[in-house]
N, C-alpha and C positions, 0 to 999 in steps of 0.2 A: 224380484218380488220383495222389495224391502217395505214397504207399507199397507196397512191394513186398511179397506176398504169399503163401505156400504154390503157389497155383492156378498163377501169374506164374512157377515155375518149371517147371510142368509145362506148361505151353502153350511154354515155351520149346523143351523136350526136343521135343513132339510137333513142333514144325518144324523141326527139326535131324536127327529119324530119318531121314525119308523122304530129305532129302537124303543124308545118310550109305549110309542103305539103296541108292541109286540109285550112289554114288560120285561124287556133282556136290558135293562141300565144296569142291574147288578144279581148276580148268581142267589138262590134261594137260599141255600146254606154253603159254606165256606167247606166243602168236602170236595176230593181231586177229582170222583165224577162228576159233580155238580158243577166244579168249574169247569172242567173241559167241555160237557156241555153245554154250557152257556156261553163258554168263549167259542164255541162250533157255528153256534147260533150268532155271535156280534160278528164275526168275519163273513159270514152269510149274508148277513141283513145289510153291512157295513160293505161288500163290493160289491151287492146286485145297485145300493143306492151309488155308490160311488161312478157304476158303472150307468145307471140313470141321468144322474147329474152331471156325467162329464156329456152326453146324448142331449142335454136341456141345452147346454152350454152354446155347443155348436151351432144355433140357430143365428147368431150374425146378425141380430138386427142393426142397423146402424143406429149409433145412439146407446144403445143398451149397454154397452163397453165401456160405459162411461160410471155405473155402478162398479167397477175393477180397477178404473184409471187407464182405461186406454183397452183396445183390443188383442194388444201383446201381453198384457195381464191379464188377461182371460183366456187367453191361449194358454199363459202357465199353468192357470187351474185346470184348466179342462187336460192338459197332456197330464198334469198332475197326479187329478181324479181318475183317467184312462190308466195311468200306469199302478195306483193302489189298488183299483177294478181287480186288475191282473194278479199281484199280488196276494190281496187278500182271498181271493178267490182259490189262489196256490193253498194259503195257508190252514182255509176252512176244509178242503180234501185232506190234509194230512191230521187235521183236528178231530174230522171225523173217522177217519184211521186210527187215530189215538184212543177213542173212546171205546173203540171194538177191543185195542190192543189189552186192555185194563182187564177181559176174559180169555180172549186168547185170538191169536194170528187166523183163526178159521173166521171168525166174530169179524176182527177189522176187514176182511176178506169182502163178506157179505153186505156189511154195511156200506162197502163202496161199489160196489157189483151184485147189488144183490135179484137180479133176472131182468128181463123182457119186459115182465108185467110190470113193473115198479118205472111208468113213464117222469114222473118228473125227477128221480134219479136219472133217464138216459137222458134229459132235458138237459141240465143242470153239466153233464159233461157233454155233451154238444155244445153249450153256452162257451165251456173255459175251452175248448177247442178252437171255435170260431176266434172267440177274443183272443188267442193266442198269437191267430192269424192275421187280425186285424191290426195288433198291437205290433209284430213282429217289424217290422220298420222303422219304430220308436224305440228299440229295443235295439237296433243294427243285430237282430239273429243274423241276417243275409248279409252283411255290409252294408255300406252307405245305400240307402232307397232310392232311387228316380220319383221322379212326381209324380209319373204317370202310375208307377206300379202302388206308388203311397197311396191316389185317389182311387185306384179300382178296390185295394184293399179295403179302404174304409167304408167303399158301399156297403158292406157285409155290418158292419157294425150293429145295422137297427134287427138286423138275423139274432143279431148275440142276444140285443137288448131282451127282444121276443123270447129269447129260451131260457133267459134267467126269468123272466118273470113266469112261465110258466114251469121251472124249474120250483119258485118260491112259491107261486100261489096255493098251492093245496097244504103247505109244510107251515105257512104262517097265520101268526096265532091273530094277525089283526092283516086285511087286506086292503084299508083303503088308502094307507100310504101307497101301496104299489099301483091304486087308482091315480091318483092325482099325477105321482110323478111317471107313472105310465105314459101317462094323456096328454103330456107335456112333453115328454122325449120326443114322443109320437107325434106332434103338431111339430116339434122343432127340425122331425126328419123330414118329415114332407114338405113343409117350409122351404131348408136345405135343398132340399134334394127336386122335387115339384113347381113349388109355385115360386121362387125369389128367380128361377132364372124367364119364368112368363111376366113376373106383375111386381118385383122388385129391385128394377134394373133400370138405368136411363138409358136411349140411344144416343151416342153419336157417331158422327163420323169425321172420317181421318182427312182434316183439312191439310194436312203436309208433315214433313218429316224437316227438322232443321241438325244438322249435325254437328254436334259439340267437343267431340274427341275423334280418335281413331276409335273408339268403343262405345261411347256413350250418345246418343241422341235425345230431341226433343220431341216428342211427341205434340202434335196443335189438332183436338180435338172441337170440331164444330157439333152443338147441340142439334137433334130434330127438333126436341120437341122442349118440354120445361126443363130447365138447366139445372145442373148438381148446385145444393148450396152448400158450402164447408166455410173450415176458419182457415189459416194460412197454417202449413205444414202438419195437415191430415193426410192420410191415405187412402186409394179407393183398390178394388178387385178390377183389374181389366179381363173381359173375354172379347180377344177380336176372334171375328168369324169372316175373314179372308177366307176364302176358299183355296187360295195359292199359297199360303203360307206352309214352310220347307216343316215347321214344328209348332205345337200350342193350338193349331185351330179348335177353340171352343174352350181352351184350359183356362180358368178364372187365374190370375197369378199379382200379385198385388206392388203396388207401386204407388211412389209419392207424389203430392199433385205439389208440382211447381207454379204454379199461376197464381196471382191474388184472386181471393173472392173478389164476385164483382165482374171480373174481365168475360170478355166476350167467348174465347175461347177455353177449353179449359187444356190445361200445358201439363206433360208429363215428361219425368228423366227421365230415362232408362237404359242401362247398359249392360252390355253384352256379357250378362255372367253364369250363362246354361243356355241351352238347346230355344227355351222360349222366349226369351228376351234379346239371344242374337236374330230370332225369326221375324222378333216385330220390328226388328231396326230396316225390313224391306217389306213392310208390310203394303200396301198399296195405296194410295191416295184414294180418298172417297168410296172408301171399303168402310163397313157396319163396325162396330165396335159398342159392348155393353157395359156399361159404369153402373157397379155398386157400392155403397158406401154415402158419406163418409165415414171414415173411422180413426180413431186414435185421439190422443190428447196432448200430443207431444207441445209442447213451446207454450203450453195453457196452463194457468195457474203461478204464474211469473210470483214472487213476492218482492214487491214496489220497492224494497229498502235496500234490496238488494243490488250489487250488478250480478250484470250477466254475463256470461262466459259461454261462448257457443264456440264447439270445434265440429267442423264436418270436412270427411275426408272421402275424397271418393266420390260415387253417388251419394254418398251421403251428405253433401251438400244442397240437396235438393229441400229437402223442408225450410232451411233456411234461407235460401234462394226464394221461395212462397213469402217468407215471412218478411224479406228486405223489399220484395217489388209491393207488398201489401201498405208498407211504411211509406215509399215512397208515391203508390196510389193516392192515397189518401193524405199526405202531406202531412204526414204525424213527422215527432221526433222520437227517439227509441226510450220507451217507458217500463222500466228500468233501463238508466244506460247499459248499450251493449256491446262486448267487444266478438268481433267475426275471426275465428282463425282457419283459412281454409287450408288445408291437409293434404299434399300433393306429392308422387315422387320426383316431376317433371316440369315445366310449367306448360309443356302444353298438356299435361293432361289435367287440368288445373280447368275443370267445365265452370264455366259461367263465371269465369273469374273478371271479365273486359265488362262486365255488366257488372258484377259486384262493385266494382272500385267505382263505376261512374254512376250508378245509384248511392256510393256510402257517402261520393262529396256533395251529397243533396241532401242530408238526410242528420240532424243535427243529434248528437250524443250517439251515434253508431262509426264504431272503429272497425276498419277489417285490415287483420295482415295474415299475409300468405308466406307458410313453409314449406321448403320443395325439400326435398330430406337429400336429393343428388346436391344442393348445395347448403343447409344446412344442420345435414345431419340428422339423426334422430331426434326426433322430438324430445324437448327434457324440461324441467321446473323451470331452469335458467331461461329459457327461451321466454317461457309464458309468464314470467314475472317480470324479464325486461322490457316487452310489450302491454304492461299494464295489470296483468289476471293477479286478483287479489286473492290468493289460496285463504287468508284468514274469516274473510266474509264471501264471496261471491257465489252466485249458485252455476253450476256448470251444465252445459246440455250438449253431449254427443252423439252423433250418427256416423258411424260409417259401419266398413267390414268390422264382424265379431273379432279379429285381431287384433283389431285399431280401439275397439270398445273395451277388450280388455288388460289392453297396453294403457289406454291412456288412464281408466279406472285404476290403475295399479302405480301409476304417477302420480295421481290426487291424494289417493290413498296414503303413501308415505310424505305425502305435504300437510296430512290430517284434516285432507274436507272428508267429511263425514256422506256414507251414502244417502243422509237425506240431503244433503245439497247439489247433489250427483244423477240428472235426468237420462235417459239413452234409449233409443230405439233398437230390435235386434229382432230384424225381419227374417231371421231363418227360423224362428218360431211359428213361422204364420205357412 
């Protein structure tokens, strides 16, 4: 999250109203109950909105992610705003514990327990219960989360959203903030959760499987009905609903579209790297599948003066694959010129590499060379400067595994490109 963005100031304002709205910007008078007080009340107002705003977030429209710079920048803020929820929500229980403490331990006692009858008190710790639960898998309480246990958990979420508000609403001193952004969580769950899997999904179906590695396949989706439109090296939410499928039948799980806009069918990587992406590599021919999206902004917003430096390693050669057969669609030449380094331990696992090379000698000011680390070792400066990459100017854009993203950031890094010339995708956010 190195850059500030359209979205980054409205998430600012939406946490500044309610305070404003309430008159909690700043304590009445500068005395240590007043301020605990009033700092009781910013961690209050400060994680039911945060915990609001991370609930608005989640709504995935396509396009929308584009106020953030992409939908993995929206992902940060929302796990962000999720994880401050948490936190500050910790911190307003012990605030208010504090404020009793200042008379005496029976005082803080009562103010945090204080009966039955005091409903938006049991609200309010129902709320940081739930969120605790919701949250615990962001968190690794339990260890690493499975997906499956990560999406049952978050159903519970809009439970949370529901008790904090009703925790806050009879305690604050202005309640139409908690209208607006109520109203808005609330349309983004049901959204979520209700109508994007009825009326915000394209059909198609599985025109073939073509096999690219020992792990990785192509997915060739044929459209029913009106076809997805995207730029080259977007991504979409797949849900196939195979009925035979061994894992994922119905799990949305996101993946990058190989195909140029344009093309008849629309073309997906994917390799075998969990339970749902080994299940769709045998998914069935002419079996339903639902696309949503597009999403992201990866390889968009190029600066013309620049070159280009693109490494994909892995699957993560896949956006760039979109982006070379787009050039070559359309008979462009690479604008910025571009150099391709594709990232391999092997050369056969080197996906899409017999097509790269026979699209790059068609395709004027686009270079691509191939590192296989079994015979060139680990990737290093010296590699990527004796094939061209100008560390002093060029802008770099990587995909692959978060290893390889953070290996190779950390080679720019001590070459002094600076992270804003430093683009990357990092799909375990999503």
């Amino acid at each position: 999250m190195n850059r500030l963005h359209r979205g980054d100031f409205l998430l600012l304002l939406a946490l500044l109203v309610p305070l404003w709205a309430g008159g909690h910007l700043a304590p009445i008078i500068w005395e240590r109950d007043e301020v605990i007080r009033w700092l009781t009340q910013v961690s209050g107002v400060l994680a039911l909105t945060s915990m609001l705003l991370a609930g608005i977030l989640s709504i995935r429209l396509p396009h929308s992610d584009r106020l953030f710079g992409g939908l993995i920048d929206l992902w940060r803020r929302h796990h962000a705003l999720g994880a401050a929820s948490l936190l500050l929500a910790i911190a307003h229980v012990w605030l208010v514990a504090a404020g009793g403490l200042g008379h005496s331990v029976a005082s803080a006692v009562h103010r945090l327990f204080p009966g039955p009858d005091h409903w938006p008190i049991l609200a309010g710790w129902a709320a940081l219960i739930v969120l605790v639960i919701v949250l615990a898998p962001t968190f690794k309480f339990f260890g690493e989360p499975g997906y499956a246990r990560w999406k049952r958990l978050h159903a519970f979420s809009g439970l949370a959203l529901l008790l904090g508000i009703v925790h806050a609403w009879p305690l604050a001193q202005a309640t139409w903030p908690w209208w607006v952004l109520g109203l808005l969580a609330l349309a983004a769950y049901l959204w979520r959760k209700l109508l994007s899997p009825r009326i915000g999904r394209y059909t198609y179906r599985v025109e073939r499987l073509d096999r690219l590695t020992s792990s990785m396949v192509e997915l060739c989706l044929r459209p029913e009905e009106k076809p997805l439109d995207y730029h080259p090296a977007q991504f979409v939410y797949l849900t196939p609903l195979d009925p035979g499928l061994a894992n994922g039948q119905g799990e949305e799980h996101p993946f990058t579209i190989a195909s140029a806009p344009g093309e008849e069918h629309l073309r997906i990587g994917i390799k075998a790297l969990g339970d749902g992406s080994r299940a769709l590599q045998e998914i069935a021919p002419g079996s339903p599948i639902q696309v949503e999206g597009p999403y992201g902004t990866f390889l968009q917003g190029h600066n013309r003066k620049r070159q280009a430096v693109w490494l994909g390693a892995g699957v993560g050669i896949t956006p760039f694959v979109s982006a070379v057969r787009a050039l070559a669609r359309e008979g462009r030449s690479a604008n910025p010129p571009v150099h391709l380094f594709q990232l391999a331990d092997r050369r056969e696992a080197a996906a899409y590499h017999d097509e790269l090379e026979r699209l790059a000698n068609t395709i004027e000011d686009l270079d691509l060379t191939l590192h296989l680390r079994e015979r060139d070792g680990l990737l290093n400066a010296d590699f990527l400067r004796q094939h061209g990459a100008d560390f002093a100017s060029a802008e770099f854009w990587v995909c692959g595994p978060g290893v390889v993203d953070r290996y190779v950031r950390g080679l720019l890094h001590a070459e002094g490109v600076p992270n804003s010339r430093i683009h990357s995708e990092a799909f375990h956010l999503l």
